[in-house]
C-alpha positions in Angstrom: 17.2 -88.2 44.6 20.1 -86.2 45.5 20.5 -85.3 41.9 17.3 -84.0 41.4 17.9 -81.9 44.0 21.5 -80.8 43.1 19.5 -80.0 39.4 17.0 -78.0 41.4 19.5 -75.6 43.3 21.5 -75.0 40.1 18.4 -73.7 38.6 17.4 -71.8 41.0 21.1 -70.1 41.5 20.6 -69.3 37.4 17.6 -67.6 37.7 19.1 -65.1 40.6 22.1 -64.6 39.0 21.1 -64.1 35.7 19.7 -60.1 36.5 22.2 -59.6 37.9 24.8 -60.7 35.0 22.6 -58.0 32.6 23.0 -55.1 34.8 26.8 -55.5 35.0 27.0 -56.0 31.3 25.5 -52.5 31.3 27.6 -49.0 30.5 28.5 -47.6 33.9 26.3 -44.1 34.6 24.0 -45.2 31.7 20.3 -43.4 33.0 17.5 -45.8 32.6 15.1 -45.1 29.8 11.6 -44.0 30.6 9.4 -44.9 28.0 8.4 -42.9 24.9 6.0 -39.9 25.6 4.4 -38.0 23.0 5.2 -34.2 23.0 3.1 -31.7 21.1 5.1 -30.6 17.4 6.6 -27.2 17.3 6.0 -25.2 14.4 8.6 -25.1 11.8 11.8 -23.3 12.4 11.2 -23.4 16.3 14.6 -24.6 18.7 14.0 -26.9 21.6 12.8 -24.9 24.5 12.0 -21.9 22.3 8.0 -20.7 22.7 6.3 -19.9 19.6 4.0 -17.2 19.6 0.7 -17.0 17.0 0.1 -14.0 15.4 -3.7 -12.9 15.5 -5.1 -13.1 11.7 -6.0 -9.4 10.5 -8.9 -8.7 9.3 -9.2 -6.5 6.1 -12.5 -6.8 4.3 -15.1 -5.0 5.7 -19.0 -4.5 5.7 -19.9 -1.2 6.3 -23.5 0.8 7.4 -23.8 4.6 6.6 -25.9 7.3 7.4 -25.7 11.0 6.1 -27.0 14.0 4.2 -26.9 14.5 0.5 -26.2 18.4 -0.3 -24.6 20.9 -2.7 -24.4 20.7 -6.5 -26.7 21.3 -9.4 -29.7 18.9 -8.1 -30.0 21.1 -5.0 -29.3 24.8 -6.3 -30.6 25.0 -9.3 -33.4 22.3 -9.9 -36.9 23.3 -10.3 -37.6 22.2 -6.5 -35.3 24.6 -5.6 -38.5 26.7 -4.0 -38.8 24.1 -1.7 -37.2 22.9 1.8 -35.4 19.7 0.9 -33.4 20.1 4.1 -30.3 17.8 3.0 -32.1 14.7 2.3 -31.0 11.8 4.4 -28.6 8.6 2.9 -28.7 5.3 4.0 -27.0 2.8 2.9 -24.1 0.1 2.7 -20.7 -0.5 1.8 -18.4 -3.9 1.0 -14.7 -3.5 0.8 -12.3 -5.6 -0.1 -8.6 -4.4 1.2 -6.6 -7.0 1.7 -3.1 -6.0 2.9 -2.0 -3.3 0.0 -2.9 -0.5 -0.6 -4.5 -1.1 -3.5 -8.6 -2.1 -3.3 -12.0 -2.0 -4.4 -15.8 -1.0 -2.5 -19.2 -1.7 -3.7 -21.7 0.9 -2.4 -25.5 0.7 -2.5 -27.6 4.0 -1.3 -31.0 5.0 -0.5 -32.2 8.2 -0.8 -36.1 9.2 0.4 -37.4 12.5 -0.6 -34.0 13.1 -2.2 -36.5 15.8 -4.2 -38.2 17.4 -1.7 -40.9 16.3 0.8 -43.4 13.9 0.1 -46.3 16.2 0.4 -44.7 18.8 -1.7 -43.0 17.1 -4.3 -45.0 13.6 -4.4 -43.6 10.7 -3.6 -39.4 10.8 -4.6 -36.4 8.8 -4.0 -32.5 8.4 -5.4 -30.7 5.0 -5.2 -27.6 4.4 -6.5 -25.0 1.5 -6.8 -21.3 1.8 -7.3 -18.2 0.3 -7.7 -14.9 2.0 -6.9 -11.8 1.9 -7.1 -9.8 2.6 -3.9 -6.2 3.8 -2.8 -6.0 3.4 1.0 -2.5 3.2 3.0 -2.8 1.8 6.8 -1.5 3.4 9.8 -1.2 1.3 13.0 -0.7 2.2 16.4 -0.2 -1.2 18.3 -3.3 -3.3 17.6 -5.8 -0.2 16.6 -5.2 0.9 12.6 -6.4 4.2 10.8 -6.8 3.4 7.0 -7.5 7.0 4.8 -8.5 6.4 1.5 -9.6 8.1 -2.0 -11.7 6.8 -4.7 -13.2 7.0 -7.9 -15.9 4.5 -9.5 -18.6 4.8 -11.0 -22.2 2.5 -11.3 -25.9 3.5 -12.0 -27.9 6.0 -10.6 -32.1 5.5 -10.4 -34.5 8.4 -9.2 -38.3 8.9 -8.9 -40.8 11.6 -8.3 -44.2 10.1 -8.8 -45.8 13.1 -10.4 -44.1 13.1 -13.1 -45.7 9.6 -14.3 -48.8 12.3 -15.7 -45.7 13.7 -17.9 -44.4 10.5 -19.3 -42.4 8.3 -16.7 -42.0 8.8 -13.0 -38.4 6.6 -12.8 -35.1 7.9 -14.7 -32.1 5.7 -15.0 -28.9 6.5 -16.0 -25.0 6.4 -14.9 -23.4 8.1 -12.1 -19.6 8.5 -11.6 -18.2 9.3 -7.5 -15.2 10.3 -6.8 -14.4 10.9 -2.7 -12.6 9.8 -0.1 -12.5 9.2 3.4 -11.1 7.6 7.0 -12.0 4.5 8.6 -10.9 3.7 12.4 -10.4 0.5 13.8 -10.4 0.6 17.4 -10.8 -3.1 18.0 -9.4 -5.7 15.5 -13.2 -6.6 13.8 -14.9 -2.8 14.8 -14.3 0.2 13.3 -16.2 3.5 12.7 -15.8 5.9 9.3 -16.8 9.2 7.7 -17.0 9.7 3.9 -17.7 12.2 1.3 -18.0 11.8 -2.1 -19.2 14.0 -5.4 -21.5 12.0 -7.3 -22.5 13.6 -11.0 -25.1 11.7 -13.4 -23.9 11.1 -16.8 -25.7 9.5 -20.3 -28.8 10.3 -19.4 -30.2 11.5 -22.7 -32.7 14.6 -23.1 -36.1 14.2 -21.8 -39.1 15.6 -23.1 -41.2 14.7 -20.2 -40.9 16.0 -16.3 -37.0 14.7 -15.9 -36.2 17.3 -18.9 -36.6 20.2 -16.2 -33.2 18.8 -14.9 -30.1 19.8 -16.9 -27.1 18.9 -14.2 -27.1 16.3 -12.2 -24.6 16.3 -9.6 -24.6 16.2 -6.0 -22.5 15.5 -2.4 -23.0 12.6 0.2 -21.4 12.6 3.5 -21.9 10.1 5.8 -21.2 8.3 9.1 -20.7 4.8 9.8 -19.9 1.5 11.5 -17.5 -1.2 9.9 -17.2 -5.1 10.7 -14.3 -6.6 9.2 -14.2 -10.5 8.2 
């Protein structure tokens, strides 16, 4: 019995004693590890301690909506509706660039022109639409997060008009090519708004000689200038 209980206290002695034994085989000063947390990944090339700030992504391409006044040129000052008031017919229309960061970039351009002839009453029922590709040349001036782009251009595309009347001479609808050359400012106020004015010279070309009503015309070339509103994305 009394060696049972001689085992007993020698196994209880072990069990206190043994934490103790571990913590003195430890380095003195050693800190006590805490366990593993996970910390969010730094970008590449960022030092401990260092914060990383993201740039904004600028945005280049652009949807543009116009309105203006065509004027000027051979259509207007020496066409047979020259008699009447055509009082700068009105343009509407929209623009989709794509700038990217050079200065090197492209716009197509689709316009609508009512009574581009003349009033309705007067001159029957007329309209001018046009579709163009360009080429563009536009540097970009920045003044902390607002930009100013000027650019130039020349393109070209097709050119479609209509005065109804002119169906009792042969055809009411001429089509042909147009080629613009212009240029213009657009100014970004707010990273994805932007406002612009334009003005091009548009002059119709290949159009062949007409023996109906579109024969009385024998230059076709015009102006455009516009206002607008540009979205980037």
């Amino acid at each position: 019995m009394r060696s049972v209980k001689v085992s007993i206290l020698v196994l209880l002695s072990a069990v206190l004693l043994l934490p103790g034994a571990a913590l003195a085989q430890s380095a003195p000063g050693q800190p006590v590890l805490a366990p593993a947390t996970a910390s969010p990944a730094s970008p590449p090339g960022t030092q401990a301690g260092q914060t990383y700030v993201y740039e904004e992504k600028e945005y280049n391409d652009y949807i543009a909506f116009y309105y203006g006044v065509n004027f000027g040129g051979a259509l207007f000052e020496e066409s047979p509706f020259e008699a009447f008031d055509t009082n700068n017919p009105k343009a509407l229309g929209v623009a989709v660039g794509f700038w990217g960061n050079g200065m090197l970039s492209g716009e197509l351009d689709f316009c609508y022109s009512p009574e581009f002839f003349g009033p309705k009453d007067e001159v029957s029922d007329n309209n001018l639409m046009s579709v163009t590709a360009s080429f563009v040349i536009n540097p970009t001036i920045r003044f902390g997060s607002q930009r100013i782009r000027p650019y130039v251009l020349v393109g070209g595309g097709l050119m479609r008009t209509r005065i109804a009347d002119f169906k009792i001479l042969g055809k009411d609808v001429k089509n042909q090519g147009v080629v613009d050359v212009g240029g213009g400012v657009q100014y970004y106020f707010h990273p994805r708004i932007g406002v612009r004015g334009d003005l091009r010279y548009f002059m119709g070309v290949g159009g062949k000689d007409d023996d109906d009503g579109w024969g009385f015309f024998e230059d076709w070339n015009y102006y455009r200038g516009t206002i607008g509103i540009a979205f980037t994305f």
